[in-house]
PDB file of N, H, CA, C and O in Angstrom:
ATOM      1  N   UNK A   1      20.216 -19.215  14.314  1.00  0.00           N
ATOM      2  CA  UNK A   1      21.027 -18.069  14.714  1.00  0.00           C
ATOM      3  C   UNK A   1      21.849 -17.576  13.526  1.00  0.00           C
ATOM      4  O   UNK A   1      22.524 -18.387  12.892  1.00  0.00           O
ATOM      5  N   UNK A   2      21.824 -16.376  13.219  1.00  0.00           N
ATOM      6  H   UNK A   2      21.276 -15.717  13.734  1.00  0.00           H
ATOM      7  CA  UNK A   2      22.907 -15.500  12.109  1.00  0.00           C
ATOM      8  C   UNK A   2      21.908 -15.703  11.062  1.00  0.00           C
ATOM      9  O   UNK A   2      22.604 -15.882  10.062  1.00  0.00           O
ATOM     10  N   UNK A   3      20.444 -15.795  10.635  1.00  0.00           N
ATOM     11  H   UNK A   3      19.879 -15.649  11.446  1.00  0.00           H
ATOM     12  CA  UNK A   3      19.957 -15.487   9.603  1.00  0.00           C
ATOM     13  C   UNK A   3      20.117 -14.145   9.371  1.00  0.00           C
ATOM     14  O   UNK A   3      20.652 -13.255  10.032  1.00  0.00           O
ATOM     15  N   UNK A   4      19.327 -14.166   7.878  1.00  0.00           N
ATOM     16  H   UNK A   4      18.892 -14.889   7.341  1.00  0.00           H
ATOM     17  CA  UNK A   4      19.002 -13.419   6.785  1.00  0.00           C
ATOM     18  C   UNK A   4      17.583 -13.054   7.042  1.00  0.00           C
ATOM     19  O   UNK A   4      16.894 -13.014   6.023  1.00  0.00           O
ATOM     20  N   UNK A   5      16.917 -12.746   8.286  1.00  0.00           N
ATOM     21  H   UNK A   5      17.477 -12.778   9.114  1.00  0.00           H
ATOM     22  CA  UNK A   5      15.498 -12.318   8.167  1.00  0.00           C
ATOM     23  C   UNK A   5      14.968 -10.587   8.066  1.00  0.00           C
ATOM     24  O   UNK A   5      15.050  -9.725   8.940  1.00  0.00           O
ATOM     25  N   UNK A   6      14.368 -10.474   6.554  1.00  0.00           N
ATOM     26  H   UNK A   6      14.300 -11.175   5.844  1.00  0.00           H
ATOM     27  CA  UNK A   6      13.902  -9.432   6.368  1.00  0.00           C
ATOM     28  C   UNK A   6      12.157  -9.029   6.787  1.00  0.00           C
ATOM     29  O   UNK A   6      11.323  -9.801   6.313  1.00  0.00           O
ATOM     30  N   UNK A   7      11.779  -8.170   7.417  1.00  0.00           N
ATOM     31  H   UNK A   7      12.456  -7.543   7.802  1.00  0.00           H
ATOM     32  CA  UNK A   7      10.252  -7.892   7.142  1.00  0.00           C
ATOM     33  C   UNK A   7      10.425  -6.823   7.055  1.00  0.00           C
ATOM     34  O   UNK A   7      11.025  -5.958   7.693  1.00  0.00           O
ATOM     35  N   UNK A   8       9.625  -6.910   5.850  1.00  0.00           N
ATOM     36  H   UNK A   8       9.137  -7.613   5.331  1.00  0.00           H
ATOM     37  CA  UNK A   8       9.241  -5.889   4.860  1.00  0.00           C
ATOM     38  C   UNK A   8       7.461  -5.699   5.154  1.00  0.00           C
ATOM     39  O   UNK A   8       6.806  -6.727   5.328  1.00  0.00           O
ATOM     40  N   UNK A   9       6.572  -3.954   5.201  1.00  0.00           N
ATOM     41  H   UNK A   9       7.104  -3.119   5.060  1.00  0.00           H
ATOM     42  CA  UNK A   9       5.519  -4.092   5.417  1.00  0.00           C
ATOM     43  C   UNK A   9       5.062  -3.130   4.532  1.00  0.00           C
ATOM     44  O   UNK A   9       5.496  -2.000   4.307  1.00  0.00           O
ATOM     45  N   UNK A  10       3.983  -3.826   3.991  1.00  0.00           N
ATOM     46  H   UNK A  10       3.630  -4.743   4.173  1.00  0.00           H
ATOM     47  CA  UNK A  10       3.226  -2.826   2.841  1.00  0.00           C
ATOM     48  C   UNK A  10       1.981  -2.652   2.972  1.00  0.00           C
ATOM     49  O   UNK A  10       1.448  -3.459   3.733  1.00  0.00           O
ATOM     50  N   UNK A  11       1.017  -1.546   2.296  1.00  0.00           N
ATOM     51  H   UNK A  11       1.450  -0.891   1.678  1.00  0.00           H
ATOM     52  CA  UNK A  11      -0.267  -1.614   2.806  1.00  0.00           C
ATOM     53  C   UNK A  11      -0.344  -0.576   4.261  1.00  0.00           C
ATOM     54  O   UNK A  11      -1.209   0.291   4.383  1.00  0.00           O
ATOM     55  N   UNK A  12       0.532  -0.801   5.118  1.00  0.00           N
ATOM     56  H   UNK A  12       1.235  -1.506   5.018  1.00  0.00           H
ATOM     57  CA  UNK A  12       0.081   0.197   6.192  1.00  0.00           C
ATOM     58  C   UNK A  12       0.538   1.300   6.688  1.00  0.00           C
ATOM     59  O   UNK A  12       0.264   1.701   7.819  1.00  0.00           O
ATOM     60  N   UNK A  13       1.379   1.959   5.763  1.00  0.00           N
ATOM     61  H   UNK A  13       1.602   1.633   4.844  1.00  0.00           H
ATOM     62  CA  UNK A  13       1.829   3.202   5.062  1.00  0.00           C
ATOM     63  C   UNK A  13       1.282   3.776   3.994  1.00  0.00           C
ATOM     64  O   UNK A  13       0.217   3.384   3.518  1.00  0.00           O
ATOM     65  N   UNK A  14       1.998   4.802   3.503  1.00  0.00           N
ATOM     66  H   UNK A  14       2.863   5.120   3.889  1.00  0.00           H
ATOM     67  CA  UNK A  14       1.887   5.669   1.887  1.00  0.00           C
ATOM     68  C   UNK A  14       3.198   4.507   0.927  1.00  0.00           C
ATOM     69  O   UNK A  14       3.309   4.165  -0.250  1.00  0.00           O
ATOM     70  N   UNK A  15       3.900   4.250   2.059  1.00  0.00           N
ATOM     71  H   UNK A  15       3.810   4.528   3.015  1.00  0.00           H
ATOM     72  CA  UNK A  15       4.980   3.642   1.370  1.00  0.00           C
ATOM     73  C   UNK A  15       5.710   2.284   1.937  1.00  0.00           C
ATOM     74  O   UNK A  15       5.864   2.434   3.149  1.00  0.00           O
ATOM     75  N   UNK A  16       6.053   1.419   1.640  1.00  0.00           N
ATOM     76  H   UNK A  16       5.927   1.296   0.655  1.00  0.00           H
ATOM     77  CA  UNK A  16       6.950   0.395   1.737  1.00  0.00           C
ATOM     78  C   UNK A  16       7.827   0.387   3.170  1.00  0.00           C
ATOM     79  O   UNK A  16       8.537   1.377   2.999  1.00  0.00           O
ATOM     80  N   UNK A  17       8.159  -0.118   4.382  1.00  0.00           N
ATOM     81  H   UNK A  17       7.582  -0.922   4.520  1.00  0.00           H
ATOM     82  CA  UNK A  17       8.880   0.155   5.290  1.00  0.00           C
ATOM     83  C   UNK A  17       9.429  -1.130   6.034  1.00  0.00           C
ATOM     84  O   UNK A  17       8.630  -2.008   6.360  1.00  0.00           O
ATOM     85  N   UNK A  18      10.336  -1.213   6.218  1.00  0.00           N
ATOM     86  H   UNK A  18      10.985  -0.500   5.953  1.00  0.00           H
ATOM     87  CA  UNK A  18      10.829  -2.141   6.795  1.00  0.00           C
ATOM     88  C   UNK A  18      10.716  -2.224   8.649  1.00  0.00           C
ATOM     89  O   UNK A  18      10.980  -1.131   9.149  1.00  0.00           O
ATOM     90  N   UNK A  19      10.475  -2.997   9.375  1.00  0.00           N
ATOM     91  H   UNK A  19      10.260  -3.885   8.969  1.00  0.00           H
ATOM     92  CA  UNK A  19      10.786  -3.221  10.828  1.00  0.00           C
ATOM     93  C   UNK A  19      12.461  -3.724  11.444  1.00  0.00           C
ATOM     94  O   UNK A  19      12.905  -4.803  11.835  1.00  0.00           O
ATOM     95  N   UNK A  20      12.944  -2.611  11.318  1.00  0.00           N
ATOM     96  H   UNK A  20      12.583  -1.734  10.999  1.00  0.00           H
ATOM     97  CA  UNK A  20      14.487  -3.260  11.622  1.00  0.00           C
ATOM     98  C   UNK A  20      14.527  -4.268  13.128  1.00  0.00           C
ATOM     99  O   UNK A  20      15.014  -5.399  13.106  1.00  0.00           O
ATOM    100  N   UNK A  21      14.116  -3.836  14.010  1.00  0.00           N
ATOM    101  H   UNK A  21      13.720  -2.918  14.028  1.00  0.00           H
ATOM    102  CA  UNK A  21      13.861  -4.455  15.219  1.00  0.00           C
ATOM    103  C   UNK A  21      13.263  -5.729  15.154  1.00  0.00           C
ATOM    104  O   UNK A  21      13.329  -6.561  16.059  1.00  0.00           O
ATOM    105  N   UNK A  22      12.794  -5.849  14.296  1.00  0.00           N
ATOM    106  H   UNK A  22      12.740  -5.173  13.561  1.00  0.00           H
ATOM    107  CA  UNK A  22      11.959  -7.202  14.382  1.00  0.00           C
ATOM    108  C   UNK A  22      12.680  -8.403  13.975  1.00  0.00           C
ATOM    109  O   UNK A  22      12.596  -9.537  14.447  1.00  0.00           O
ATOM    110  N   UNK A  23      13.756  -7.752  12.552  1.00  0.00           N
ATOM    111  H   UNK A  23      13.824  -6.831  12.169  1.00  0.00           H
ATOM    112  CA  UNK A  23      15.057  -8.447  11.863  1.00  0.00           C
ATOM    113  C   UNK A  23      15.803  -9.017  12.581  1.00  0.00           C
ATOM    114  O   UNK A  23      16.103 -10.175  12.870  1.00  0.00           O
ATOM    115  N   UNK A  24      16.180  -7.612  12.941  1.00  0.00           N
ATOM    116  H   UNK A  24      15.936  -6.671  12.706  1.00  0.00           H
ATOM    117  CA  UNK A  24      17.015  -7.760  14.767  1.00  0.00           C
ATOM    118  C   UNK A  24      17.322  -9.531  15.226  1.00  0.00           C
ATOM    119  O   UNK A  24      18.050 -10.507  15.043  1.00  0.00           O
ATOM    120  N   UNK A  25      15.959  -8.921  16.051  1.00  0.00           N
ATOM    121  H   UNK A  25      15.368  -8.128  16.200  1.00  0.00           H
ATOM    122  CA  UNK A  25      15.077 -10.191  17.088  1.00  0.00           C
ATOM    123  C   UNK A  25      15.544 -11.603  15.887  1.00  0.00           C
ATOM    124  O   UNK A  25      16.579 -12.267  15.815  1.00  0.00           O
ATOM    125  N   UNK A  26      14.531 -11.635  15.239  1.00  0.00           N
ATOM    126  H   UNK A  26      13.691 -11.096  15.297  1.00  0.00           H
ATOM    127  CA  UNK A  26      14.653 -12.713  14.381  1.00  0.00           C
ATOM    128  C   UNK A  26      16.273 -13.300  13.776  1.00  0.00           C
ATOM    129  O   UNK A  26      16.736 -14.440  13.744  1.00  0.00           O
ATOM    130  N   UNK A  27      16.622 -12.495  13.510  1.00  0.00           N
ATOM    131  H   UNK A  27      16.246 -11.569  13.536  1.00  0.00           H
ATOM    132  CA  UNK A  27      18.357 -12.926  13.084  1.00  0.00           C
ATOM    133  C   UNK A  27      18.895 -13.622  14.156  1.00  0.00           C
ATOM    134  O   UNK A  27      19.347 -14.728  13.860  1.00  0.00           O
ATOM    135  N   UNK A  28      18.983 -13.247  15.452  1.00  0.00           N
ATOM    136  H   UNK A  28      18.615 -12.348  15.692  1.00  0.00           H
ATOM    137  CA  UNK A  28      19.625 -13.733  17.054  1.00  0.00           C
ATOM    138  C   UNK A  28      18.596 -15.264  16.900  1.00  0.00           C
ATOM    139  O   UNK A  28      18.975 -16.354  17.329  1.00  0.00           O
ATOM    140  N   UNK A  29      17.930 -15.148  16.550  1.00  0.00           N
ATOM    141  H   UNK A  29      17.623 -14.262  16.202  1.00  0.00           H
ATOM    142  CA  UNK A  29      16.426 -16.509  16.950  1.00  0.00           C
ATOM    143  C   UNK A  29      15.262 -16.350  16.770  1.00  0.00           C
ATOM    144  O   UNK A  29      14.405 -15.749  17.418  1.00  0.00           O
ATOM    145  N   UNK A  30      15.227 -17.136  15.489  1.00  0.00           N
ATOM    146  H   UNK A  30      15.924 -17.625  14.963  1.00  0.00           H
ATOM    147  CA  UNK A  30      14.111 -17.374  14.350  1.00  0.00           C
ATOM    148  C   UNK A  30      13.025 -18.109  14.972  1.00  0.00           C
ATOM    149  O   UNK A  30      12.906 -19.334  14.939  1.00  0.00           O
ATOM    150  N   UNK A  31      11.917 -16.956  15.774  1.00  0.00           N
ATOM    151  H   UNK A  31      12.014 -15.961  15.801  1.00  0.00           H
ATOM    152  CA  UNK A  31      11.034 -17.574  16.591  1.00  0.00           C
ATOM    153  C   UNK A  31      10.190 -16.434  16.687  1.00  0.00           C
ATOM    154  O   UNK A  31      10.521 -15.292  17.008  1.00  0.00           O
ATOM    155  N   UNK A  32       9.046 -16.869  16.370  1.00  0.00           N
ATOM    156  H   UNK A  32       8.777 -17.796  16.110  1.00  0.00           H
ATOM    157  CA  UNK A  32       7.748 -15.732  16.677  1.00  0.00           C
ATOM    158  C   UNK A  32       7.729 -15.141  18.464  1.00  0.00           C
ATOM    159  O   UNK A  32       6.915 -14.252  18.710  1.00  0.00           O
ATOM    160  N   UNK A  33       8.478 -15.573  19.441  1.00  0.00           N
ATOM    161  H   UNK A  33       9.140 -16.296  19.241  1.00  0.00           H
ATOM    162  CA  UNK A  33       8.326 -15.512  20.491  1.00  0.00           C
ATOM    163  C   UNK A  33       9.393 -13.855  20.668  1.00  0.00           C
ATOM    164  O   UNK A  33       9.059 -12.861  21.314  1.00  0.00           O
ATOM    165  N   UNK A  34      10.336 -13.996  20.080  1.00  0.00           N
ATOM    166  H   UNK A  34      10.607 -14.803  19.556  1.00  0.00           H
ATOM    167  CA  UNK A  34      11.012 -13.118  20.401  1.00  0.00           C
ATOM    168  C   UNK A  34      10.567 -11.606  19.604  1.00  0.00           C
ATOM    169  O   UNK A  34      11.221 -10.565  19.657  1.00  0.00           O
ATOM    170  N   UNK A  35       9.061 -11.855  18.745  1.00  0.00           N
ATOM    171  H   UNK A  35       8.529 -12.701  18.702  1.00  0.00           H
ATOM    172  CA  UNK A  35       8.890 -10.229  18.376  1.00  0.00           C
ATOM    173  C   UNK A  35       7.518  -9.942  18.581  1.00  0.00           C
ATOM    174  O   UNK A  35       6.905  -8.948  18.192  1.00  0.00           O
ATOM    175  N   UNK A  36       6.913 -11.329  19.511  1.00  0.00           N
ATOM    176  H   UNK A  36       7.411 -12.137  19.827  1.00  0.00           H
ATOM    177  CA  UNK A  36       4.971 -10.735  19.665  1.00  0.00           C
ATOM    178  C   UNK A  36       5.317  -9.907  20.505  1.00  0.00           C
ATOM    179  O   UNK A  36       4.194  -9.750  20.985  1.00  0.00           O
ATOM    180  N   UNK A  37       5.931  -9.256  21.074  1.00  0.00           N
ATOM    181  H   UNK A  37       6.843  -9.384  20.684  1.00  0.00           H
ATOM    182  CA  UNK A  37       6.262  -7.971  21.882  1.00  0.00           C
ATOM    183  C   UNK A  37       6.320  -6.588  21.826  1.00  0.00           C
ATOM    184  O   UNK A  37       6.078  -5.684  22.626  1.00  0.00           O
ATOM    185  N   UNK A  38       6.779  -6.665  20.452  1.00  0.00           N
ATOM    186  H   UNK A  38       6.976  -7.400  19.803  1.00  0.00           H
ATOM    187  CA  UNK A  38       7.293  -5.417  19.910  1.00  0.00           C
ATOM    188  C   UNK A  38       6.397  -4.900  19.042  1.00  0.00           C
ATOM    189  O   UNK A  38       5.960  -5.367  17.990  1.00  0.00           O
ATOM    190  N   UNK A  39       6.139  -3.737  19.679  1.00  0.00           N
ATOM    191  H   UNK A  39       6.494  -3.358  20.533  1.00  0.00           H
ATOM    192  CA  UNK A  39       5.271  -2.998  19.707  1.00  0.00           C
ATOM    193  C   UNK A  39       5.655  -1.388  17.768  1.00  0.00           C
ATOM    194  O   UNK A  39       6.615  -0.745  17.342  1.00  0.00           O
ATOM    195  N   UNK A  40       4.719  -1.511  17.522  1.00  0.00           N
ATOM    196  H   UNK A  40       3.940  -2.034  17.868  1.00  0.00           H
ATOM    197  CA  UNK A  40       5.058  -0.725  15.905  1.00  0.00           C
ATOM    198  C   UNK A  40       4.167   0.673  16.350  1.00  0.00           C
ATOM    199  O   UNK A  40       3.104   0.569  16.963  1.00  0.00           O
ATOM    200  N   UNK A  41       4.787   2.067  15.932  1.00  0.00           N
ATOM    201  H   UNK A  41       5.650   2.152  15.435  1.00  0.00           H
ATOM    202  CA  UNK A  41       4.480   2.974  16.745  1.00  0.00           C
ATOM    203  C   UNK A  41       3.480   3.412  15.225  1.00  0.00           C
ATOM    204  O   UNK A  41       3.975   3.483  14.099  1.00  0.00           O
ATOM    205  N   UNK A  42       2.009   3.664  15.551  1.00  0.00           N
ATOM    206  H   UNK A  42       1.608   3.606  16.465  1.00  0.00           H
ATOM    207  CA  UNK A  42       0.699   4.085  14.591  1.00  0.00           C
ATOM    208  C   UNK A  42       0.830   5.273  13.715  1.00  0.00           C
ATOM    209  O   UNK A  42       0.068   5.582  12.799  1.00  0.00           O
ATOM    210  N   UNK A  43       2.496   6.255  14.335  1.00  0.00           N
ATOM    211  H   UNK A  43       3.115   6.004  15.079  1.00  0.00           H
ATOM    212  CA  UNK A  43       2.458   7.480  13.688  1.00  0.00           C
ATOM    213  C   UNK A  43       2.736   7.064  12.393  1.00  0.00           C
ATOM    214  O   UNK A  43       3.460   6.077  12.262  1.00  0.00           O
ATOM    215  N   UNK A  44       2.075   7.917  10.906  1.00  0.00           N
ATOM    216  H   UNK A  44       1.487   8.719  11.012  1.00  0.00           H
ATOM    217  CA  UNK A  44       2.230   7.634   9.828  1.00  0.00           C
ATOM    218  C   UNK A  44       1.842   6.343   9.300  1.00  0.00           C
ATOM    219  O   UNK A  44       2.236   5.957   8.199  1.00  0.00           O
ATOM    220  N   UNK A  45       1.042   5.629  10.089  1.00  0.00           N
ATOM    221  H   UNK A  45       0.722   5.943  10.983  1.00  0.00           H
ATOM    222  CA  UNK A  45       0.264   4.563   9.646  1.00  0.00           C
ATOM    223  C   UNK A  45      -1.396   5.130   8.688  1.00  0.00           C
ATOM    224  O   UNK A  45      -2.082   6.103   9.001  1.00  0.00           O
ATOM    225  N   UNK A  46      -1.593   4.407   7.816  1.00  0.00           N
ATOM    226  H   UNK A  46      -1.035   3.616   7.561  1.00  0.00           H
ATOM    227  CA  UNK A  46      -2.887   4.747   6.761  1.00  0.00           C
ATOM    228  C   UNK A  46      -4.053   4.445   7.879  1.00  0.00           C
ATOM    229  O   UNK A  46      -4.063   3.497   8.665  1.00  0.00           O
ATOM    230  N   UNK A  47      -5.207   5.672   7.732  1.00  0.00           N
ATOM    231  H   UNK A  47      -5.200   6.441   7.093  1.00  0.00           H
ATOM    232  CA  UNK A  47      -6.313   5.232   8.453  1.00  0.00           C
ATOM    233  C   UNK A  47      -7.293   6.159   8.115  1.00  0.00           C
ATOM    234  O   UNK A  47      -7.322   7.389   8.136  1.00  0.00           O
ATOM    235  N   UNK A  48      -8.367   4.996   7.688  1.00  0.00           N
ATOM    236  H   UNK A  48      -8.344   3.997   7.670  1.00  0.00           H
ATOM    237  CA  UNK A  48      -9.628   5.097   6.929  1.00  0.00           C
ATOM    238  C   UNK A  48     -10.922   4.168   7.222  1.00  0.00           C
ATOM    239  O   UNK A  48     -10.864   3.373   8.160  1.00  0.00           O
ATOM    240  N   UNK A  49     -11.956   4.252   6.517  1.00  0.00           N
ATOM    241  H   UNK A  49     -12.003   4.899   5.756  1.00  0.00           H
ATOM    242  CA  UNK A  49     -13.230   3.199   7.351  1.00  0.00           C
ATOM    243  C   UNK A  49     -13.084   2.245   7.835  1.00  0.00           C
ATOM    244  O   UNK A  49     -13.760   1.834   8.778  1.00  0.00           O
ATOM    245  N   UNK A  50     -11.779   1.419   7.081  1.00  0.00           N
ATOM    246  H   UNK A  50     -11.230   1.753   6.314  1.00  0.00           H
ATOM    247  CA  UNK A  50     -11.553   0.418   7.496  1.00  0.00           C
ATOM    248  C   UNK A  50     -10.637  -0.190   8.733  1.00  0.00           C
ATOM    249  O   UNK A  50     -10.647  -1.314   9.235  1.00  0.00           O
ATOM    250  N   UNK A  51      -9.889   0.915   9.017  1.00  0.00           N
ATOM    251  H   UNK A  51      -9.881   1.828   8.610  1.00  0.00           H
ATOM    252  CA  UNK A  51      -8.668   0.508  10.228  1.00  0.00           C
ATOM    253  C   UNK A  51      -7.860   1.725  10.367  1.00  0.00           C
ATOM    254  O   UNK A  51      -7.261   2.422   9.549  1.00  0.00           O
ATOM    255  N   UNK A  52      -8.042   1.788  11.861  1.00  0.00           N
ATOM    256  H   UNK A  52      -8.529   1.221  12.525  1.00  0.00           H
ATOM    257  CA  UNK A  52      -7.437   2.972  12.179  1.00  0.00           C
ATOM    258  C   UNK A  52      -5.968   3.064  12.453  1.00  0.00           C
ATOM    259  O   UNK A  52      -5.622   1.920  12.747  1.00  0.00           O
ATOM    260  N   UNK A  53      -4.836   3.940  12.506  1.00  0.00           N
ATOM    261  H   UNK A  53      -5.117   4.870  12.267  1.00  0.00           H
ATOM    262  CA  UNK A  53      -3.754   3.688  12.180  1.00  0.00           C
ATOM    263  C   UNK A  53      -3.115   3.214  13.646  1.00  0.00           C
ATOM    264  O   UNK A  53      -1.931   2.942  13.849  1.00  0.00           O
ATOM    265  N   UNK A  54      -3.985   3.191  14.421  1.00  0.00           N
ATOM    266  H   UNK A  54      -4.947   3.411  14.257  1.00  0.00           H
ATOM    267  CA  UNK A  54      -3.516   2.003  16.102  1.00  0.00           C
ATOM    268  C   UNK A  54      -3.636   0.844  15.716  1.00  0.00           C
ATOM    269  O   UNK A  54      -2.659   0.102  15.614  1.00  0.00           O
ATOM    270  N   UNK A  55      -4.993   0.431  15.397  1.00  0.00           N
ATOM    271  H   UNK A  55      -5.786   1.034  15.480  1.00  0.00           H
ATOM    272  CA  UNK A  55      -5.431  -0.856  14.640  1.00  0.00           C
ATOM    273  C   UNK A  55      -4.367  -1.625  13.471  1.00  0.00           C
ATOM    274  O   UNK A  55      -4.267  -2.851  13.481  1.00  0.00           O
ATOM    275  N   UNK A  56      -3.727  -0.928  12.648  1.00  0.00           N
ATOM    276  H   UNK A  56      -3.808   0.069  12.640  1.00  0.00           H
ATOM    277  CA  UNK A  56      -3.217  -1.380  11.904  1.00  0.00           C
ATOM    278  C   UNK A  56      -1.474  -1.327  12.032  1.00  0.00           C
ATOM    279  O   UNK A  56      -0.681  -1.814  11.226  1.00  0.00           O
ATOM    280  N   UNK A  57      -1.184  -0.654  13.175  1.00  0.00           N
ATOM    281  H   UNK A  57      -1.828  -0.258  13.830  1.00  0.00           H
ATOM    282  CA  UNK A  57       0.030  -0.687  13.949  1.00  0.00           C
ATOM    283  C   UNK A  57       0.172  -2.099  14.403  1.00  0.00           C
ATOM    284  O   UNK A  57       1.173  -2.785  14.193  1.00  0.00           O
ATOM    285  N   UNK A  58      -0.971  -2.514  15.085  1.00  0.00           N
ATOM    286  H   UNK A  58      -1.784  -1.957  15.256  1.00  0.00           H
ATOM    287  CA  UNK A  58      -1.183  -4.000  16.514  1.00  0.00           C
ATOM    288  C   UNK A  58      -1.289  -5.278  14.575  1.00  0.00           C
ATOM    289  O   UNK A  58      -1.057  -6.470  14.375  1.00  0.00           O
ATOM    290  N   UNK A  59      -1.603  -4.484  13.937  1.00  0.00           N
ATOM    291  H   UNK A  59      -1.792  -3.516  14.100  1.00  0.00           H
ATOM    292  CA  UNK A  59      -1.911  -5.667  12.948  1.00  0.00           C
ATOM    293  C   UNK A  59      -0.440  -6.273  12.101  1.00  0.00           C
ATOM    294  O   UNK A  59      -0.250  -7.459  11.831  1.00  0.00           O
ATOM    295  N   UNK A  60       0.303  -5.376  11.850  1.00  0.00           N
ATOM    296  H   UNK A  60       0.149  -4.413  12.069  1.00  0.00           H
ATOM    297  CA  UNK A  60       1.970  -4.989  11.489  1.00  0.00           C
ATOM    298  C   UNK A  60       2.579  -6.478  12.087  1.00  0.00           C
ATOM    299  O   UNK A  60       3.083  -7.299  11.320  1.00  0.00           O
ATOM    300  N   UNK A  61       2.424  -6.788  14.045  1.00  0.00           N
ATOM    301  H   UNK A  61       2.015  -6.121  14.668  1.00  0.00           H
ATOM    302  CA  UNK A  61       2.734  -7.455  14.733  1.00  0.00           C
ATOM    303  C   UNK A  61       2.305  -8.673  14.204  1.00  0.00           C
ATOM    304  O   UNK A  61       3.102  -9.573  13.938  1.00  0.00           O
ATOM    305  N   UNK A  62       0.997  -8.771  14.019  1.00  0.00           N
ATOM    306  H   UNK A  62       0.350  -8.039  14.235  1.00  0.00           H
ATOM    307  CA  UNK A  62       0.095  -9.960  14.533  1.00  0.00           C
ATOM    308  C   UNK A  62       0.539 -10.735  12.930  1.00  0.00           C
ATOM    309  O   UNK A  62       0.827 -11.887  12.607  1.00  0.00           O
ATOM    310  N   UNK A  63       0.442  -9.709  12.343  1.00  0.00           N
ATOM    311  H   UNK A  63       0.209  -8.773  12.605  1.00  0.00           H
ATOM    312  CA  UNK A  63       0.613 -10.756  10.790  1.00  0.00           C
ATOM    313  C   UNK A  63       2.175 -11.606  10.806  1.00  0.00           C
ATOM    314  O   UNK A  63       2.399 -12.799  10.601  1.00  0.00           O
ATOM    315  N   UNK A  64       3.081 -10.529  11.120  1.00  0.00           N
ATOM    316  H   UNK A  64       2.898  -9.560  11.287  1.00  0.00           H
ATOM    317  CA  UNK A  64       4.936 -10.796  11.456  1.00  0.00           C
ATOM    318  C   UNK A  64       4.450 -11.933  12.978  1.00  0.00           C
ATOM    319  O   UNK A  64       3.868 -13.016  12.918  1.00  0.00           O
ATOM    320  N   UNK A  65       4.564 -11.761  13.267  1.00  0.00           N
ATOM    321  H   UNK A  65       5.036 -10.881  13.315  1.00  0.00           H
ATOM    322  CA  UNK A  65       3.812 -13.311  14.167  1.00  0.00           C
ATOM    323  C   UNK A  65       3.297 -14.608  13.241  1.00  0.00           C
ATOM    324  O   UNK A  65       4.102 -15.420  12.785  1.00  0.00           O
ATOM    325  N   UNK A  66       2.241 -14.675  13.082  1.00  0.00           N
ATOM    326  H   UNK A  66       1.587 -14.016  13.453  1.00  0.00           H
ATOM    327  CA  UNK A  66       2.180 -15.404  12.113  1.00  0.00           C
ATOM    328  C   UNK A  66       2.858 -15.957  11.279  1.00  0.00           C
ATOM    329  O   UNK A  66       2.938 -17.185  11.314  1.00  0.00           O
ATOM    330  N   UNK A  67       3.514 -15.243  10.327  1.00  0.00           N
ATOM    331  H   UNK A  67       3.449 -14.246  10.299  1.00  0.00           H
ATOM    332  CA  UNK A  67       4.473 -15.834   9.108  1.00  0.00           C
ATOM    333  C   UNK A  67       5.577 -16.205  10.034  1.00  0.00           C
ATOM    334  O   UNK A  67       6.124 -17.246   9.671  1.00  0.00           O
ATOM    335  N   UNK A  68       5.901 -15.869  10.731  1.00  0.00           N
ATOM    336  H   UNK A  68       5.457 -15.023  11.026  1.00  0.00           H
ATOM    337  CA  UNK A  68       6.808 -16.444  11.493  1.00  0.00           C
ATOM    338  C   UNK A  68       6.672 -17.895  12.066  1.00  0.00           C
ATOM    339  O   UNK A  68       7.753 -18.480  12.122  1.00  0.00           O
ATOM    340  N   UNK A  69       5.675 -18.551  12.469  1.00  0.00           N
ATOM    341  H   UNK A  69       4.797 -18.075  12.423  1.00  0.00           H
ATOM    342  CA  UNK A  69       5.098 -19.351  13.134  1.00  0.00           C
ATOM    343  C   UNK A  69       5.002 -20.503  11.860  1.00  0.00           C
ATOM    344  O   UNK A  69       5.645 -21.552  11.840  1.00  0.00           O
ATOM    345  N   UNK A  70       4.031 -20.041  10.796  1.00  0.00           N
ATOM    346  H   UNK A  70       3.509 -19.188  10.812  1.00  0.00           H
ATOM    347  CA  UNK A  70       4.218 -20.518   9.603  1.00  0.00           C
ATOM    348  C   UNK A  70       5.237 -21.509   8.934  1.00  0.00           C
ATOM    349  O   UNK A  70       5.187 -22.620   8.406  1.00  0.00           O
ATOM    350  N   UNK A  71       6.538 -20.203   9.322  1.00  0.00           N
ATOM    351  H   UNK A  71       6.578 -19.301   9.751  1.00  0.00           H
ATOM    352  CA  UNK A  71       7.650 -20.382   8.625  1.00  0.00           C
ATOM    353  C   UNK A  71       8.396 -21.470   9.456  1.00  0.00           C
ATOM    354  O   UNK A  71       9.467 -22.034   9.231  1.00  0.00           O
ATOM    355  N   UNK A  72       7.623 -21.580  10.354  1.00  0.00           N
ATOM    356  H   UNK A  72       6.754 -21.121  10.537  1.00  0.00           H
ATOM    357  CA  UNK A  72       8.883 -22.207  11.680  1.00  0.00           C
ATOM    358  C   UNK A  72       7.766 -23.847  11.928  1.00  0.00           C
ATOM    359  O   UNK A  72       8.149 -24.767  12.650  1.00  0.00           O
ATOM    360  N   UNK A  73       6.844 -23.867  11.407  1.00  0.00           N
ATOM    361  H   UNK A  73       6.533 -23.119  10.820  1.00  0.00           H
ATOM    362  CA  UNK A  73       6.175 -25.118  11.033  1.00  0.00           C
ATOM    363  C   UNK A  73       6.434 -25.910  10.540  1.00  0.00           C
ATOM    364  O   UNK A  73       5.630 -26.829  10.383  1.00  0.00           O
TER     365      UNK A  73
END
């Protein structure tokens, strides 16, 4: 409780962006549980052959999940 948790996301923009909500969550309780929820909205997300900018919205989550889980290992 009272961390310092930043996520920072790159790659699924033009530019660099942070998830304040997710900080949020994580600062109150450093637990992947409190942000597989939260949902990252696709507008202004990059999308090309490889991943469409819904696809890479749900991916934003899934990775910040992860390192979280990681981190908490």
């Amino acid at each position: 409780s009272g961390g310092i948790a930043r996520v920072a996301v790159t790659g699924a923009k033009n530019k660099v962006f942070r998830v304040s909500e997710m900080e949020a969550q994580l600062n109150e309780s450093f637990s992947a549980d409190v942000i597989k929820d939260i949902k990252i909205s696709p507008d202004g997300m990059n999308a090309d052959i490889h991943a469409d900018a819904k696809y890479r919205s749900n991916l934003v989550n899934v990775l910040a999940v992860r390192a979280v889980e990681s981190a908490s290992a």
